[in-house]
TORPA-4810 file (N, C-alpha, C, O; in nm, 3 decimals):
<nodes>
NODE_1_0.082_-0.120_0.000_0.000_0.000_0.000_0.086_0.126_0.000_0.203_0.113_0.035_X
NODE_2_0.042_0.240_-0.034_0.131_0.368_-0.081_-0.004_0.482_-0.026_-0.123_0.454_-0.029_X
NODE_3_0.063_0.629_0.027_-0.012_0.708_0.057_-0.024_0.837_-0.032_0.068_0.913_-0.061_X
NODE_4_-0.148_0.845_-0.066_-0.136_0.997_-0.141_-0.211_1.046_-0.213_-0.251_0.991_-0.315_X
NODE_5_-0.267_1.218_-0.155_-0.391_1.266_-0.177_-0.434_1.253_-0.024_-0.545_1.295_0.006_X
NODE_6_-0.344_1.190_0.087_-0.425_1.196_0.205_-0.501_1.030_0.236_-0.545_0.988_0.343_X
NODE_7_-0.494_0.953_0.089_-0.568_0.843_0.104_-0.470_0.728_0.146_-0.357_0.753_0.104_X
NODE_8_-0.477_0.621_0.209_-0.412_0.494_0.168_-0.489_0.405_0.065_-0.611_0.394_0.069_X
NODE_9_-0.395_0.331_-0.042_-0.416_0.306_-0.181_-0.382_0.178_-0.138_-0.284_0.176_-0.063_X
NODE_10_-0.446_0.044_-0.169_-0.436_-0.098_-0.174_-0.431_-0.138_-0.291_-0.451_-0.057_-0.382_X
NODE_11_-0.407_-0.250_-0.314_-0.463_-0.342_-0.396_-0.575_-0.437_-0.333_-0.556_-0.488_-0.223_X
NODE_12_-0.689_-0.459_-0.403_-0.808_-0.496_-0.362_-0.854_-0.656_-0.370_-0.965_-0.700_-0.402_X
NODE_13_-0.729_-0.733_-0.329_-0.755_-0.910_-0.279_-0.792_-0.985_-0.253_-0.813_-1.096_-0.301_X
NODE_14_-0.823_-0.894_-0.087_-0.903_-0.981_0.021_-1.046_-0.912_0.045_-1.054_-0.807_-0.018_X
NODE_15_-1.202_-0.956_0.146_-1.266_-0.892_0.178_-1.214_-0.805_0.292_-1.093_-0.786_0.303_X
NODE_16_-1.284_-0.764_0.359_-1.220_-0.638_0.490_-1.292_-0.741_0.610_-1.289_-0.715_0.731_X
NODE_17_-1.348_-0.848_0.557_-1.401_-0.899_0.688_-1.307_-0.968_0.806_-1.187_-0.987_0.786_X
NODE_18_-1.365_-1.000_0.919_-1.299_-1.057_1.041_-1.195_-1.143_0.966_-1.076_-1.112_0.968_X
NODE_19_-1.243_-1.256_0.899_-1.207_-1.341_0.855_-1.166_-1.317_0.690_-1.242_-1.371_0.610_X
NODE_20_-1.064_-1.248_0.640_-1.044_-1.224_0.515_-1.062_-1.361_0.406_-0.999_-1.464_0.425_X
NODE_21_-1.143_-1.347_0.307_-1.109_-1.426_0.161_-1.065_-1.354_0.105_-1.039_-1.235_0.118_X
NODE_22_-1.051_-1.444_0.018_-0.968_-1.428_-0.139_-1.078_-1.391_-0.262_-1.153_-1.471_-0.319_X
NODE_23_-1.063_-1.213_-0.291_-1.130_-1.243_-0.372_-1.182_-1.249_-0.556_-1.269_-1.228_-0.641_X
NODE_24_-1.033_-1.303_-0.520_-1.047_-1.375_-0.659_-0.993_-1.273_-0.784_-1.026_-1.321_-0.893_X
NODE_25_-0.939_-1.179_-0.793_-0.962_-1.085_-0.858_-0.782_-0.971_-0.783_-0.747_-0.942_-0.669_X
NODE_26_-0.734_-0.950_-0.888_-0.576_-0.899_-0.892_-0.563_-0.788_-0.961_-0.448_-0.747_-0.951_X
NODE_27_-0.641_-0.710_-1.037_-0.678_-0.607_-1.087_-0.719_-0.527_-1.072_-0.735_-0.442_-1.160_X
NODE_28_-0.777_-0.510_-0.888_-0.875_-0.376_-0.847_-0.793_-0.338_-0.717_-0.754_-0.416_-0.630_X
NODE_29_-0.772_-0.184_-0.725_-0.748_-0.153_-0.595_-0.880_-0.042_-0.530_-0.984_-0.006_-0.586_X
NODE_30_-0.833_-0.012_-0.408_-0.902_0.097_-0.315_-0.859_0.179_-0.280_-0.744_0.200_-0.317_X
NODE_31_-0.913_0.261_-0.203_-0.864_0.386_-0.176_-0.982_0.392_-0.025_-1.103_0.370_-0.021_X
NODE_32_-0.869_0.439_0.107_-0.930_0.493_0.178_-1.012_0.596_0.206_-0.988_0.693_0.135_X
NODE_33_-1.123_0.615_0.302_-1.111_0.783_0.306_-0.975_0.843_0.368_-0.881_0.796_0.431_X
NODE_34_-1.010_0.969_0.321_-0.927_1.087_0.360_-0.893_1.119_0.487_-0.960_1.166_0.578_X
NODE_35_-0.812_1.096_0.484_-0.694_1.104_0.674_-0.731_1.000_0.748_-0.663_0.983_0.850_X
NODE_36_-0.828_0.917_0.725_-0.868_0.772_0.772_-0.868_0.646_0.745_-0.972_0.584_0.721_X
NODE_37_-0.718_0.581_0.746_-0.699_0.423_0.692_-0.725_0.343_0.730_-0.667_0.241_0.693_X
NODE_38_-0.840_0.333_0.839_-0.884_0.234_0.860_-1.023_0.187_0.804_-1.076_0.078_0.822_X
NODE_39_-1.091_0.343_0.696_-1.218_0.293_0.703_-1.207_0.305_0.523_-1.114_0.372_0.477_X
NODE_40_-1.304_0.236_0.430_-1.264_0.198_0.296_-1.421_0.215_0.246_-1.515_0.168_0.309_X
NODE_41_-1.430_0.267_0.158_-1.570_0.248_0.039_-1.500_0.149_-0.027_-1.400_0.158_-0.099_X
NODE_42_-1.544_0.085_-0.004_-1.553_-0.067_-0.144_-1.638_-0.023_-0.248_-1.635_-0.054_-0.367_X
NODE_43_-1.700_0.040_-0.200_-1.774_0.063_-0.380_-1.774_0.201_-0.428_-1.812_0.207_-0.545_X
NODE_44_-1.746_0.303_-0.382_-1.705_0.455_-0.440_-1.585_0.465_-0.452_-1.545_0.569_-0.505_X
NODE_45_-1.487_0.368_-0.411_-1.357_0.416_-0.390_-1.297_0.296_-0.425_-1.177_0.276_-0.405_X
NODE_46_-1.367_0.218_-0.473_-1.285_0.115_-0.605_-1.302_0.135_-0.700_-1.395_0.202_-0.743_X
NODE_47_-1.208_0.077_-0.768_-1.136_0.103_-0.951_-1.072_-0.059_-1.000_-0.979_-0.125_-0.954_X
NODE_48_-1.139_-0.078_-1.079_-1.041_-0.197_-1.158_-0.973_-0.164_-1.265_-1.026_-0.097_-1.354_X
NODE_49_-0.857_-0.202_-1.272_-0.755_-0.102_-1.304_-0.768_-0.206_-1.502_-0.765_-0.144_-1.608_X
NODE_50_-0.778_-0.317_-1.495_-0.761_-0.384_-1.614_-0.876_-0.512_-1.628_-0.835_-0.628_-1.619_X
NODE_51_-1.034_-0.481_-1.655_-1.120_-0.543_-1.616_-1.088_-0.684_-1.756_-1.056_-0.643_-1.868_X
NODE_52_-1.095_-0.775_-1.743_-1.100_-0.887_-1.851_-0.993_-0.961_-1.914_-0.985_-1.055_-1.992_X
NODE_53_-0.897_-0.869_-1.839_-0.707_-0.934_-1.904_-0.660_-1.005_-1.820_-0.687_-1.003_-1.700_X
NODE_54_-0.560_-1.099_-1.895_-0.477_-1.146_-1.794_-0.333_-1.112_-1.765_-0.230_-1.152_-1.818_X
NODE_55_-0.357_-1.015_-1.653_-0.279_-0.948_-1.591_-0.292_-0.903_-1.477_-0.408_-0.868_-1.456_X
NODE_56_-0.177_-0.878_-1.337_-0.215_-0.859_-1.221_-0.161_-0.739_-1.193_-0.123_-0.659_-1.278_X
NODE_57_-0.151_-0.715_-0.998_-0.097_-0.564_-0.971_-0.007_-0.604_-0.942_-0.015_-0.726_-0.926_X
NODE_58_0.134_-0.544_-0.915_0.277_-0.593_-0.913_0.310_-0.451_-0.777_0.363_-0.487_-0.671_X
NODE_59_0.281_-0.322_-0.793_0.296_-0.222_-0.749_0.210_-0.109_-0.744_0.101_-0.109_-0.800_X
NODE_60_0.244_-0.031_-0.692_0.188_0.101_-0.686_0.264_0.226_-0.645_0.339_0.204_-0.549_X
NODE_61_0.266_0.361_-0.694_0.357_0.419_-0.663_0.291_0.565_-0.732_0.254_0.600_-0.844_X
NODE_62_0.299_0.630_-0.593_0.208_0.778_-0.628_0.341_0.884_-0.707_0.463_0.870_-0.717_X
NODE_63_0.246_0.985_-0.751_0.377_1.059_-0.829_0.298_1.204_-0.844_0.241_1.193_-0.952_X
NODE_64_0.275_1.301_-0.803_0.244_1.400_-0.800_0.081_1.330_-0.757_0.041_1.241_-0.681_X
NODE_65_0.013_1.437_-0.863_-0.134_1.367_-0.815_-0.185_1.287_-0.910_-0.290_1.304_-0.973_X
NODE_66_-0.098_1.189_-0.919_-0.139_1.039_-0.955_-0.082_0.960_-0.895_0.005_0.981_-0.811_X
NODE_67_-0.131_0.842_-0.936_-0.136_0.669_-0.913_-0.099_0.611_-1.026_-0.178_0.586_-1.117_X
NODE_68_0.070_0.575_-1.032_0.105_0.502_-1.136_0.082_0.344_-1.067_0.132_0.326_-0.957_X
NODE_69_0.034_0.274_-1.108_-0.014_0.115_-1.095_0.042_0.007_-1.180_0.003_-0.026_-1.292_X
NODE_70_0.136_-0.041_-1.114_0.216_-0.125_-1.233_0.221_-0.287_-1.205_0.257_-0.352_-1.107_X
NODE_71_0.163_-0.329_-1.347_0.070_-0.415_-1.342_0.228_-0.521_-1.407_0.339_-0.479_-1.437_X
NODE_72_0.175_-0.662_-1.410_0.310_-0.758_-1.460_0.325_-0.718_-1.631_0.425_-0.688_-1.696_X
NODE_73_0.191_-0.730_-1.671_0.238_-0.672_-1.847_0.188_-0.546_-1.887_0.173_-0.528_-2.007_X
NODE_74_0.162_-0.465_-1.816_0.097_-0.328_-1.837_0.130_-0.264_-1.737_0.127_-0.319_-1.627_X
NODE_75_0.184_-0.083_-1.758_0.118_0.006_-1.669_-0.001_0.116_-1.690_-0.049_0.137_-1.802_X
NODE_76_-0.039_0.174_-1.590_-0.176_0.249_-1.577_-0.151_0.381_-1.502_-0.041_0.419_-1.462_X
NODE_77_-0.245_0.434_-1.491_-0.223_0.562_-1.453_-0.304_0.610_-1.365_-0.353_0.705_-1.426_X
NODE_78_-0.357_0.607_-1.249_-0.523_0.662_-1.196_-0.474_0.840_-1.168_-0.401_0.886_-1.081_X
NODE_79_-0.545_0.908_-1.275_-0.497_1.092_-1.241_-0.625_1.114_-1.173_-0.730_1.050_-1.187_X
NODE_80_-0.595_1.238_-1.080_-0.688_1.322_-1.033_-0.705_1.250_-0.885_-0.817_1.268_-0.839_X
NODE_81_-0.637_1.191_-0.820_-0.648_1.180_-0.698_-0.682_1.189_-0.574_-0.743_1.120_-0.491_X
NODE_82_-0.609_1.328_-0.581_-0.694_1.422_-0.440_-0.800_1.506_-0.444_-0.834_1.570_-0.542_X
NODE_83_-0.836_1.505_-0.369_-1.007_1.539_-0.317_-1.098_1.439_-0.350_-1.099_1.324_-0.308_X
NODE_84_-1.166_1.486_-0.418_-1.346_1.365_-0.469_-1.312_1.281_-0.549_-1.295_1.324_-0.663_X
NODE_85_-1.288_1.131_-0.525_-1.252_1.018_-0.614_-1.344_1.038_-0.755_-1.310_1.016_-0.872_X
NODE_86_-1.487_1.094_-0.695_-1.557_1.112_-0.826_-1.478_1.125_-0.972_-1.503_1.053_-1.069_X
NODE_87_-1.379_1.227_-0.969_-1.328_1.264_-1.093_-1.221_1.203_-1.156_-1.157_1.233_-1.257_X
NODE_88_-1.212_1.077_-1.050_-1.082_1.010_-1.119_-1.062_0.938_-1.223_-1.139_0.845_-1.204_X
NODE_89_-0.989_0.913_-1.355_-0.982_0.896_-1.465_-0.853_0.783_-1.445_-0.745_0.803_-1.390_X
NODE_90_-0.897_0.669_-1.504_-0.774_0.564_-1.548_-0.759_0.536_-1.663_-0.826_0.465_-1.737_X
NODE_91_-0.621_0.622_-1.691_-0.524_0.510_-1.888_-0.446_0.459_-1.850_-0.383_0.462_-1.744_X
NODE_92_-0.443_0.393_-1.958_-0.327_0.279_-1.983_-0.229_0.357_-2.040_-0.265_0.431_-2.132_X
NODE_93_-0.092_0.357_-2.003_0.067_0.447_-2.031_0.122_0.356_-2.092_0.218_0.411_-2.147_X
NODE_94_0.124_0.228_-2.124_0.206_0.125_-2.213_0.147_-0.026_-2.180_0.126_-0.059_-2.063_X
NODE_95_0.128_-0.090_-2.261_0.152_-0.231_-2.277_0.258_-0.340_-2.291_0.256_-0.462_-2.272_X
NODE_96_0.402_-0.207_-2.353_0.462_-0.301_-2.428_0.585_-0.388_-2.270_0.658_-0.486_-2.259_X
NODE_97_0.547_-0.292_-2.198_0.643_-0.383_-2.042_0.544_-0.337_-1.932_0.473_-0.239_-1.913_X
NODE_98_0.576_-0.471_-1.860_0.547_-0.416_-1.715_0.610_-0.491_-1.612_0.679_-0.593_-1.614_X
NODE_99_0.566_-0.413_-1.519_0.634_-0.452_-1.389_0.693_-0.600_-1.314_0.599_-0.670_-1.276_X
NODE_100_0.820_-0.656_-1.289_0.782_-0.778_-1.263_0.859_-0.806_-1.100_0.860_-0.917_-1.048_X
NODE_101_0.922_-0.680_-1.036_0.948_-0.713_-0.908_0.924_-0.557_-0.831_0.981_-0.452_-0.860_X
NODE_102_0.813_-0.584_-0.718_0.788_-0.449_-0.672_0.884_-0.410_-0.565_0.849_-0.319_-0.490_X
NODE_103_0.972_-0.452_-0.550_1.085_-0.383_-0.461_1.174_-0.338_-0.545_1.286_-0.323_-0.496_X
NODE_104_1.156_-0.297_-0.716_1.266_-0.247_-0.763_1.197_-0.128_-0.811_1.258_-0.059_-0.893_X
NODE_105_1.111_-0.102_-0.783_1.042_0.015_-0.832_1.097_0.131_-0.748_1.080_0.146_-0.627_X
NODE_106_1.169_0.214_-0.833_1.209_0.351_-0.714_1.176_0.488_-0.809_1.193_0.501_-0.930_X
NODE_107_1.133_0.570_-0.728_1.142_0.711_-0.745_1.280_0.807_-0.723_1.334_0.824_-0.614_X
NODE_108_1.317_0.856_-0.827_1.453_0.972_-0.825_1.411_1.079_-0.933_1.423_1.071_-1.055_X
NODE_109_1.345_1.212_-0.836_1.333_1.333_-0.966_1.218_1.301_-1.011_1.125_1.263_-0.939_X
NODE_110_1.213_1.315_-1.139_1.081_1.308_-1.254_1.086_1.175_-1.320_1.032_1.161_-1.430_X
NODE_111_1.150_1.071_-1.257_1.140_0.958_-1.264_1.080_0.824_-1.197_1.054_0.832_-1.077_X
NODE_112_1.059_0.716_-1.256_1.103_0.611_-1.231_1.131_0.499_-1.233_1.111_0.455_-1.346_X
NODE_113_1.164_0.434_-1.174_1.289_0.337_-1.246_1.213_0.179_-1.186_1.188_0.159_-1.067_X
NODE_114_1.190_0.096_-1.280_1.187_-0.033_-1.247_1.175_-0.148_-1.355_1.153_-0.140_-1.476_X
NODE_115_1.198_-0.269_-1.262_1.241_-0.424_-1.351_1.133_-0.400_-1.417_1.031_-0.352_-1.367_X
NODE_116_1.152_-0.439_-1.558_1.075_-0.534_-1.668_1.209_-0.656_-1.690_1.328_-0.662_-1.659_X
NODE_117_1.094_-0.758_-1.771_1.138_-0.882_-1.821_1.266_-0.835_-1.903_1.354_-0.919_-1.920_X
NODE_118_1.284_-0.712_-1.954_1.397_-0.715_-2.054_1.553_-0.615_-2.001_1.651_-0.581_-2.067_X
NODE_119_1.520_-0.595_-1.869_1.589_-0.513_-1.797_1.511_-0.372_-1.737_1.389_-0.357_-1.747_X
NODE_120_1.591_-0.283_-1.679_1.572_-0.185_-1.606_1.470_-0.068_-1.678_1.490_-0.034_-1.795_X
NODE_121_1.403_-0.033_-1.628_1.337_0.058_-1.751_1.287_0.187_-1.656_1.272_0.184_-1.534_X
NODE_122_1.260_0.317_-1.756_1.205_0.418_-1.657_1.149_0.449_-1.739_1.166_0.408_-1.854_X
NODE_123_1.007_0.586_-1.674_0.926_0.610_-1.697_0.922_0.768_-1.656_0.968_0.783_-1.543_X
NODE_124_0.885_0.875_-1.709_0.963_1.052_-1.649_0.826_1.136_-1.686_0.747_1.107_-1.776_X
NODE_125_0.819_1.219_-1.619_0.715_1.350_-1.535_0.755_1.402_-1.665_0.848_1.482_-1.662_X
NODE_126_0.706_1.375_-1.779_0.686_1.501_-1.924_0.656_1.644_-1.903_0.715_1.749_-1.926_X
NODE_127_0.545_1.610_-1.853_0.468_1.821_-1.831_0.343_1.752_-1.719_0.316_1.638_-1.681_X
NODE_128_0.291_1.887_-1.695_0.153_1.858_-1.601_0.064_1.723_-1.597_0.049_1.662_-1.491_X
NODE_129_0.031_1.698_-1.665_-0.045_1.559_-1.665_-0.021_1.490_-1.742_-0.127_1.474_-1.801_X
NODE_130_0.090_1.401_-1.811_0.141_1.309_-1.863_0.238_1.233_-1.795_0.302_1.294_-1.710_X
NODE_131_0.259_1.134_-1.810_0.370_1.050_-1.790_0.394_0.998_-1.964_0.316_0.957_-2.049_X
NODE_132_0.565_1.026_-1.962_0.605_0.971_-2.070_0.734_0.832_-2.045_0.836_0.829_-1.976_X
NODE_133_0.674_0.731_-2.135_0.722_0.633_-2.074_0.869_0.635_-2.161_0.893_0.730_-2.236_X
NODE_134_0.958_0.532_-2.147_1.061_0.477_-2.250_1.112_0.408_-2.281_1.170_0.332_-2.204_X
NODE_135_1.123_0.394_-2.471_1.077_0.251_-2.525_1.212_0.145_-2.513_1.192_0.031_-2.556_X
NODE_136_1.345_0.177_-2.458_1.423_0.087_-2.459_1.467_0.052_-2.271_1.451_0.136_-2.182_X
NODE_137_1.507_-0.048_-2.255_1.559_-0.042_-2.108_1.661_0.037_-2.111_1.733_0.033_-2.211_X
NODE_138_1.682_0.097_-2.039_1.830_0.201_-2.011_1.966_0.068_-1.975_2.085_0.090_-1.993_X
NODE_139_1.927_-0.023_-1.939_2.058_-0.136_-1.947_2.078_-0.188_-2.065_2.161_-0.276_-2.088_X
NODE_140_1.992_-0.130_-2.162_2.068_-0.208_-2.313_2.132_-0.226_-2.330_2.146_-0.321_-2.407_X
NODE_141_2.241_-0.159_-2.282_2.425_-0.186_-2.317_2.462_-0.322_-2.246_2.537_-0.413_-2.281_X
NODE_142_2.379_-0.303_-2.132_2.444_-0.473_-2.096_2.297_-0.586_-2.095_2.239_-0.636_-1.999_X
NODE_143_2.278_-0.595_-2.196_2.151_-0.671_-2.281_2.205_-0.833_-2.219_2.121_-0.886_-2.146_X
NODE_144_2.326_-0.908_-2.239_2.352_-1.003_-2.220_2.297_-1.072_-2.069_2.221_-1.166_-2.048_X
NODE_145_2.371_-0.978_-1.975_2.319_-1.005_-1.850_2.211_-0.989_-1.801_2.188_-1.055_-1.700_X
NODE_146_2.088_-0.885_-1.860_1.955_-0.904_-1.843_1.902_-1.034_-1.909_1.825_-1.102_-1.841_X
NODE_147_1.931_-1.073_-2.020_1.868_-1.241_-2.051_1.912_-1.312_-1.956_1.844_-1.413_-1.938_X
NODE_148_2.016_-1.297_-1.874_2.043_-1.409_-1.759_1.945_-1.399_-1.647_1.954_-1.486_-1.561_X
NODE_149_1.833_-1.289_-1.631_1.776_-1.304_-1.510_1.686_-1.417_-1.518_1.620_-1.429_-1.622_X
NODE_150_1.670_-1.520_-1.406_1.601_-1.609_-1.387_1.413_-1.534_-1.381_1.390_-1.474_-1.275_X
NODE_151_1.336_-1.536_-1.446_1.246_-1.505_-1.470_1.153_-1.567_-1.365_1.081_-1.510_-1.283_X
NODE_152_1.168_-1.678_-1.383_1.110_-1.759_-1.201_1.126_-1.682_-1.104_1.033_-1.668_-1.023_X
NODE_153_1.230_-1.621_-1.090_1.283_-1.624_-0.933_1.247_-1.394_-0.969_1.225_-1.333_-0.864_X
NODE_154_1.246_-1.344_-1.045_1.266_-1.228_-1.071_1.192_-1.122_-0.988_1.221_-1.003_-0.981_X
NODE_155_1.104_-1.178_-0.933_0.991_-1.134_-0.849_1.094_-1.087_-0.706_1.067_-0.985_-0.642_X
NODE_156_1.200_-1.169_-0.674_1.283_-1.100_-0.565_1.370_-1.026_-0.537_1.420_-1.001_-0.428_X
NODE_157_1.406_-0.961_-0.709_1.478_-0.839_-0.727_1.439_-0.729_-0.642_1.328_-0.705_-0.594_X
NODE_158_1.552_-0.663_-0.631_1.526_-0.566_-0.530_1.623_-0.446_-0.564_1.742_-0.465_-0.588_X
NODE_159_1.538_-0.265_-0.566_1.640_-0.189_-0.595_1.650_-0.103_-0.487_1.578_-0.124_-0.388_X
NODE_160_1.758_0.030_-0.489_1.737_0.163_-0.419_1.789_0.237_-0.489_1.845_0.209_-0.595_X
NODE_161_1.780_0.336_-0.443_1.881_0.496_-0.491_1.946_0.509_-0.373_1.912_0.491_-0.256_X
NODE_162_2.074_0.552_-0.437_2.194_0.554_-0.309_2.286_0.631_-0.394_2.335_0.588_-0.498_X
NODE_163_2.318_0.809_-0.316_2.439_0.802_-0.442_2.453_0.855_-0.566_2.561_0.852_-0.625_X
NODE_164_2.352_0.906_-0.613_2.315_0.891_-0.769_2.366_0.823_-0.828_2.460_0.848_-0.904_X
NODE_165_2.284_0.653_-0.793_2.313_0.541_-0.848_2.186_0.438_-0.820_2.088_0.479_-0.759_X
NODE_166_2.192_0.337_-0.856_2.045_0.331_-0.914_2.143_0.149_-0.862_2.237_0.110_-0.931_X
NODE_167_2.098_0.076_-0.749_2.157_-0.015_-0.692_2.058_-0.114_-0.720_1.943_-0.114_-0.677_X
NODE_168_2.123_-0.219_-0.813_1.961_-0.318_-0.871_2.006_-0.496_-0.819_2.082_-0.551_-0.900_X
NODE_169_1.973_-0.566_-0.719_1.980_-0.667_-0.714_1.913_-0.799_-0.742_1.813_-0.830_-0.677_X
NODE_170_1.974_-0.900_-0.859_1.915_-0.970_-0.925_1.928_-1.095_-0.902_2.034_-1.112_-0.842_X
NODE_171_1.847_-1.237_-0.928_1.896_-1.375_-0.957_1.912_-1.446_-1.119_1.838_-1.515_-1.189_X
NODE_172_2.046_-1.389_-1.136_2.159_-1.448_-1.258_2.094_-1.572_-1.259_2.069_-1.627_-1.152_X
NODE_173_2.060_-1.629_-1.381_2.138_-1.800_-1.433_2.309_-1.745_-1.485_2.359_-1.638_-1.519_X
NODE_174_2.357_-1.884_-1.468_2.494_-1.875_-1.520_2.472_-1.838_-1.634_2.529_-1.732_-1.658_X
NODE_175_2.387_-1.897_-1.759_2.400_-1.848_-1.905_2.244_-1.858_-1.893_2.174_-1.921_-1.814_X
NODE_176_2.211_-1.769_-2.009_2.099_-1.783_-2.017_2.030_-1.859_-2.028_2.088_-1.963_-2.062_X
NODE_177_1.860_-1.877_-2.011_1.772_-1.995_-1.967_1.840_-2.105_-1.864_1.766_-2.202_-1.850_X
NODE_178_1.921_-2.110_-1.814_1.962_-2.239_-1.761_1.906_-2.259_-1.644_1.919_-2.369_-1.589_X
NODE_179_1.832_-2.153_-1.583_1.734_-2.128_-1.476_1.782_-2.243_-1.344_1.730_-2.337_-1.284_X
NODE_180_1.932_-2.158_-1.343_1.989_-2.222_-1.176_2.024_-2.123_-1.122_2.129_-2.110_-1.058_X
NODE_181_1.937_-2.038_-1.141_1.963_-1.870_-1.008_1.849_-1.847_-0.962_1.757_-1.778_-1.004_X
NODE_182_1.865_-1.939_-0.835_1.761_-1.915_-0.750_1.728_-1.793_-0.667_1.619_-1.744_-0.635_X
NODE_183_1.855_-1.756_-0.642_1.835_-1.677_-0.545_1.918_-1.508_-0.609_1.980_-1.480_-0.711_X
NODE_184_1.885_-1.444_-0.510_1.957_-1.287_-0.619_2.088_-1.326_-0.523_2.100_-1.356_-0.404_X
NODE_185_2.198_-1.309_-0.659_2.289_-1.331_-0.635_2.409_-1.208_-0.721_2.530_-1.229_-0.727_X
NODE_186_2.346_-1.095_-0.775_2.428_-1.027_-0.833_2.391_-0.845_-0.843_2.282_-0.822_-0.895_X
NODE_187_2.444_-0.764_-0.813_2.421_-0.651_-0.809_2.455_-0.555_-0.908_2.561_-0.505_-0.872_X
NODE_188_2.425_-0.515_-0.992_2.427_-0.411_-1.102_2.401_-0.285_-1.012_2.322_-0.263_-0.920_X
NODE_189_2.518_-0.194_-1.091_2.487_-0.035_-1.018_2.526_0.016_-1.137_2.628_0.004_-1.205_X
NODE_190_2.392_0.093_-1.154_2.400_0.201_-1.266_2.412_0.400_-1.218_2.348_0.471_-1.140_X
NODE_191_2.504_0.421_-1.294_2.548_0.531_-1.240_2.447_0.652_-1.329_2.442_0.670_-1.451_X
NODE_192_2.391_0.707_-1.245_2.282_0.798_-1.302_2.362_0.939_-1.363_2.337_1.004_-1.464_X
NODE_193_2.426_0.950_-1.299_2.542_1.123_-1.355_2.614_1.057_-1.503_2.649_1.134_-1.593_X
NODE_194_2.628_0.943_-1.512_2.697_0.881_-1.633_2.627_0.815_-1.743_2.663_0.794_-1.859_X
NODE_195_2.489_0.777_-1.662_2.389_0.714_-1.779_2.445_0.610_-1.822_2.439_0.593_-1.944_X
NODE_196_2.523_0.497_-1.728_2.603_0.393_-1.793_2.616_0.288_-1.641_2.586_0.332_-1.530_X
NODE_197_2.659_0.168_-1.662_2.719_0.085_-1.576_2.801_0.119_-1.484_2.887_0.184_-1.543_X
NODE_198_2.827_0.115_-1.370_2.953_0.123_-1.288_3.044_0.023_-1.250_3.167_0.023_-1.250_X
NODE_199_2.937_-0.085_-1.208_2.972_-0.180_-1.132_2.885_-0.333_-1.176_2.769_-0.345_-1.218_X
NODE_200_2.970_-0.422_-1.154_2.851_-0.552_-1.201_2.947_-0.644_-1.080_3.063_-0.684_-1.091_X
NODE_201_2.847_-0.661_-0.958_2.922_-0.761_-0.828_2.826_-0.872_-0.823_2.703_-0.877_-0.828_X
NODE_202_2.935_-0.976_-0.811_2.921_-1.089_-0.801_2.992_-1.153_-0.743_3.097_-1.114_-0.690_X
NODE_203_2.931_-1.305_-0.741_3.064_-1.414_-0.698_3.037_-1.545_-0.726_2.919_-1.580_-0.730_X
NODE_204_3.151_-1.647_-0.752_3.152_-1.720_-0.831_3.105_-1.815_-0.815_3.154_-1.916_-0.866_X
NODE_205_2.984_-1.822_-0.733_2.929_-1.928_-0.683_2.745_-1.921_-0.654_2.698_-1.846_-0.568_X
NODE_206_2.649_-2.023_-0.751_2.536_-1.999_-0.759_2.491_-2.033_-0.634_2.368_-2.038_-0.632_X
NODE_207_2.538_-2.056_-0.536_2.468_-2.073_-0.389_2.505_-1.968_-0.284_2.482_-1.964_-0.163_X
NODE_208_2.583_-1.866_-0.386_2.547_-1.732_-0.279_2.459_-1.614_-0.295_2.449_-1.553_-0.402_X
NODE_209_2.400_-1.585_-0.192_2.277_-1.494_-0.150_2.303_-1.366_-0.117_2.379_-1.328_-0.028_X
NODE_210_2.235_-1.297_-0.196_2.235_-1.181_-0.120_2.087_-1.143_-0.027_2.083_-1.041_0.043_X
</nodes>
């Protein structure tokens, strides 16, 4: 969950009852009232973000007065946030990637930065109400070692900002597909003042963890 506009923002899973189910459904979030997270309209203050696809929520991550929502093969957009949910409006900002580990999702500036299937990718504050996305991963240069991420396991990538550097931890296969990187075992640091690689740490052994 993420705060903003005053609201706390879920993804919409479980019921709110004593006894939570499952319900069934990976595509809708909520929104609290205003200065009050404990109490929820389920029905004025839900949104299904991608009604009929198959696709889920991966993240969420406010950015002025929106709700970027980043889904495993799509992201979305919920604008108009604060004050009266009434007016809130959801697009779709791209299809062609989405999100596939929500601890690598970070905010720096008019950015931000997170895993897709094909490497690192960001997304930047254009003007007043746009988000403009972009169409290549910024790790293209090291294309090789993004096919090594274990796609299984990718969900436990994990990033930060530290530095003006952009600290991305992954689980490598030794070569690609060979899908024996279980665990994140390798750290890419991309240097944001250089727009390039710094660092690629590792060690020579698929049974170490970070």
């Amino acid at each position: 969950g993420v705060v903003n506009g005053g609201r706390m923002w879920l993804p919409y899973f479980y019921t709110s009852d004593n006894t939570p189910a499952d319900r069934g459904s990976r595509t809708e979030i909520v929104a609290s009232d205003v200065l009050d997270f404990d109490t929820y309209d389920v029905i004025g203050n839900q949104f299904n973000i991608t009604a009929g696809q198959s696709d889920f929520i991966v993240g969420l991550e406010p950015f002025q007065d929106q709700l970027i929502v980043f889904m495993r093969k799509s992201i979305h957009v919920v604008n108009g946030i604060s004050g009266s949910l009434a007016d809130c409006t959801t697009s779709l900002l791209t299809t062609e990637v989405g999100c596939s580990a929500r601890k690598t999702i970070v905010q720096v500036a008019n950015k931000i930065y997170f895993l897709s299937d094909r490497g690192l990718y960001a997304i930047e504050y254009f003007d007043e109400v746009n988000l403009r996305g972009v169409g290549v991963p910024i790790t293209e240069t090291i294309q090789p070692y993004m096919d090594r991420i274990n796609q299984n396991y990718a969900h436990l990538s994990t990033a930060v900002y530290h530095d003006n550097r952009i600290w991305l931890a992954l689980p490598l296969d030794s070569v690609p597909g060979a899908n024996n990187g279980f665990k994140v075992n390798t750290i890419i640091v991309w240097n944001l003042l250089n727009d390039g690689v710094e660092s690629i740490d590792t060690v020579d052994s698929l049974d170490f963890a970070i």
